[in-house]
SENU-570869 format. One record per residue (C-alpha): residue number from 1; x, y, z; residue in three letters. Coordinates in steps of 0.05 Angstrom, whole numbers, m for minus. Example, Ala and Ser with C-alpha at 12.3 -4.5 7.8 and 13.67 -1.06 7.14 Angstrom:
BEGIN
<1,<246,m90,156>,Ala>
<2,<273,m21,143>,Ser>
END
This chain:
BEGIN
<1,<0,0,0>,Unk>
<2,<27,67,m12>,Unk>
<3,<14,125,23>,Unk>
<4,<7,196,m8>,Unk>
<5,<41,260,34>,Unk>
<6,<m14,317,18>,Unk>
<7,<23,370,m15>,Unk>
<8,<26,438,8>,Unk>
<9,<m12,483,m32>,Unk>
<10,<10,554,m37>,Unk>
<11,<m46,610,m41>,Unk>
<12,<m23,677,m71>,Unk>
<13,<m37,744,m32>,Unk>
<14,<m33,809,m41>,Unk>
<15,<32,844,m9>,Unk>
<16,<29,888,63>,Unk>
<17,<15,954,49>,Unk>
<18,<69,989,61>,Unk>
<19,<69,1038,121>,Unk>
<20,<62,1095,82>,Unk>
<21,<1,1067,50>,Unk>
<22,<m33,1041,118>,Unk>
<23,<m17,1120,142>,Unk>
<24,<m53,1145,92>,Unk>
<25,<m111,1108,92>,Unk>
<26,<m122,1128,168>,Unk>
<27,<m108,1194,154>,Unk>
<28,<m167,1185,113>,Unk>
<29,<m214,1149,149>,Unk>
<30,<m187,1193,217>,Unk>
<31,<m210,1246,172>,Unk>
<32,<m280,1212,161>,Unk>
<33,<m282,1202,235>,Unk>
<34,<m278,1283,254>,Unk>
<35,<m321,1298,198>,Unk>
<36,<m372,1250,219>,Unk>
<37,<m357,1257,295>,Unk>
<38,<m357,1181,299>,Unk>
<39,<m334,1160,363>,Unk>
<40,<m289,1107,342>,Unk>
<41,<m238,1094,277>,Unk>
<42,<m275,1028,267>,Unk>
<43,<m341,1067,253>,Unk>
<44,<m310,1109,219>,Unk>
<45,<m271,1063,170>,Unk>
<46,<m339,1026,158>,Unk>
<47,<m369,1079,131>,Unk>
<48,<m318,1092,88>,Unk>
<49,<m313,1025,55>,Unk>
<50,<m385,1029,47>,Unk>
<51,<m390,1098,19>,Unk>
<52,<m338,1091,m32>,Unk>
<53,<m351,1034,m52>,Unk>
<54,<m424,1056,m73>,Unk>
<55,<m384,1114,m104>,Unk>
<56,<m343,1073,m143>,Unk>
<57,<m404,1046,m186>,Unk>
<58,<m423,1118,m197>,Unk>
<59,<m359,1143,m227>,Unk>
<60,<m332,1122,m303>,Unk>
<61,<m278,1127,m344>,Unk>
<62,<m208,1177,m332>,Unk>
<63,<m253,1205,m265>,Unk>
<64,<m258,1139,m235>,Unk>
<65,<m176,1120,m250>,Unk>
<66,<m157,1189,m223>,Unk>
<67,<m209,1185,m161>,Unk>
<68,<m166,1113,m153>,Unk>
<69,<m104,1145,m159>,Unk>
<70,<m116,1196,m116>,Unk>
<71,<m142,1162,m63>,Unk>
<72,<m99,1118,m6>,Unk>
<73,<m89,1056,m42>,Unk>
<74,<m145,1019,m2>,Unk>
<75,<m190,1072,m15>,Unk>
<76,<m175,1069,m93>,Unk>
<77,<m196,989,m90>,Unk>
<78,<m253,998,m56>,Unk>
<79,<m279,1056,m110>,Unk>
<80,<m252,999,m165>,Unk>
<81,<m285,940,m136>,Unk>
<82,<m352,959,m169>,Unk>
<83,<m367,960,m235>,Unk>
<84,<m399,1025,m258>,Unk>
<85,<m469,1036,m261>,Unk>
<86,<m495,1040,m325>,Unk>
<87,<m555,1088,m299>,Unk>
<88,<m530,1140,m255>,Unk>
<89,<m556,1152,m185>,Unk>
<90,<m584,1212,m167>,Unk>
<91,<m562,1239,m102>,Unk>
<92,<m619,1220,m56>,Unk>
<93,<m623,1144,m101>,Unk>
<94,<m548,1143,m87>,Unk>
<95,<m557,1165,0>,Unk>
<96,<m611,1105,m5>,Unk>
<97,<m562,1051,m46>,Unk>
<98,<m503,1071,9>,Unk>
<99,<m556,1061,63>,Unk>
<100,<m560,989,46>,Unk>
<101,<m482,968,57>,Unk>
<102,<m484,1012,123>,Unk>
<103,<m516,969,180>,Unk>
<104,<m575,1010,228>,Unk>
<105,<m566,1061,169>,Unk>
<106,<m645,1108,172>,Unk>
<107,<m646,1154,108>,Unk>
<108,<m628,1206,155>,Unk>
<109,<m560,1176,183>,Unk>
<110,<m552,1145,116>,Unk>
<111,<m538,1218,86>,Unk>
<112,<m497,1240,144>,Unk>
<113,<m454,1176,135>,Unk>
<114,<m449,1197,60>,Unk>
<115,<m429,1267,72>,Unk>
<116,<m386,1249,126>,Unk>
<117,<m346,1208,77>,Unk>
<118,<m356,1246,10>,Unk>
<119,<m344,1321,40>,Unk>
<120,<m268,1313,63>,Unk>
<121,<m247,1280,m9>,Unk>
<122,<m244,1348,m46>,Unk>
<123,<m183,1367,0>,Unk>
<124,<m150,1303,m13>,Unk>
<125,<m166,1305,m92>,Unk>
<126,<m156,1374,m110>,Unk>
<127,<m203,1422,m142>,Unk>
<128,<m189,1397,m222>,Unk>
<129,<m211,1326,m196>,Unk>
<130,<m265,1340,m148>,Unk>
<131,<m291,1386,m208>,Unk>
<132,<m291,1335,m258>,Unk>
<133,<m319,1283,m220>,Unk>
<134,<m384,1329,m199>,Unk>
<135,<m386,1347,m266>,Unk>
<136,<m405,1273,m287>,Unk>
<137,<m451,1254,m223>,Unk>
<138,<m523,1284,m231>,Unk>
<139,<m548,1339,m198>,Unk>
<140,<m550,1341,m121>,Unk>
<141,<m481,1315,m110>,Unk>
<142,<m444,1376,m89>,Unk>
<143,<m478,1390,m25>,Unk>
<144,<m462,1319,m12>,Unk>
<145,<m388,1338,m25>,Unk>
<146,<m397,1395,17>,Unk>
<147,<m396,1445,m46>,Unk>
<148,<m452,1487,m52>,Unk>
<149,<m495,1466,m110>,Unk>
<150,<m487,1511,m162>,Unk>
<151,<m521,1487,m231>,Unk>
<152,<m565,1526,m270>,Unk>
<153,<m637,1508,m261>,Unk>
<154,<m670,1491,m314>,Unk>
END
């Protein structure tokens, strides 16, 4: 009789982030966390995954590689982990989508969670980039940014 040794299989994983990385992304969600006054990081870094992840299927083309880019690296695979939406979300269908991913979330605490999250990106992406991205999201989404909304009515 002979007897088999299982052999070891090897699983492939992503590298560490590197310090630098891991820094900025809790620069960003400790960011979040004053914004939102969350009382802990945790929260804080929920709501973040959830938000921009929701924002990632809401963003196309060179916006959504820049906001990527821009972002802390964890951020930027969240916001590329979704595919993007081929109908886009206006602001109050997109507060209610990122209510779902955000456990307890009421359509009240929903949109706080969302603004919390969306209104300290334009510091971290600049004004070209925070520009063009509003400039491809409907209506509605600067005051979610913390921008005033400024589009002509129609």
């Amino acid at each position: 009789m002979t007897v088999t040794t299982p052999q070891p299989t090897t699983t492939t994983l992503a590298p560490p982030p590197s310090p630098r990385e891991d820094a900025d992304w809790l620069e960003l969600t400790e960011a979040v966390r004053e914004a939102g006054e969350y009382p802990t990081r945790s929260e804080a870094e929920r709501v973040t995954r959830a938000v921009l992840t929701a924002l990632g299927a809401q963003v196309s083309g060179d916006e959504r590689v820049a906001l990527a880019q821009a972002l802390p690296s964890e951020a930027g695979r969240l916001v590329a982990s979704r595919i993007p939406s081929l109908h886009a979300l206006t602001a109050r269908e997109f507060v209610d989508a990122a209510a779902t991913d955000i456990e307890d979330s009421t359509p009240a605490t929903a949109r706080w969670h969302v603004s919390s999250v969306l209104s300290v990106l334009p510091s971290r992406l600049g004004e070209p980039l925070t520009a063009d991205l509003l400039s491809q999201l409907p209506p509605g989404y600067a005051l979610l940014f913390g921008r005033a909304d400024l589009a002509a009515a129609a």
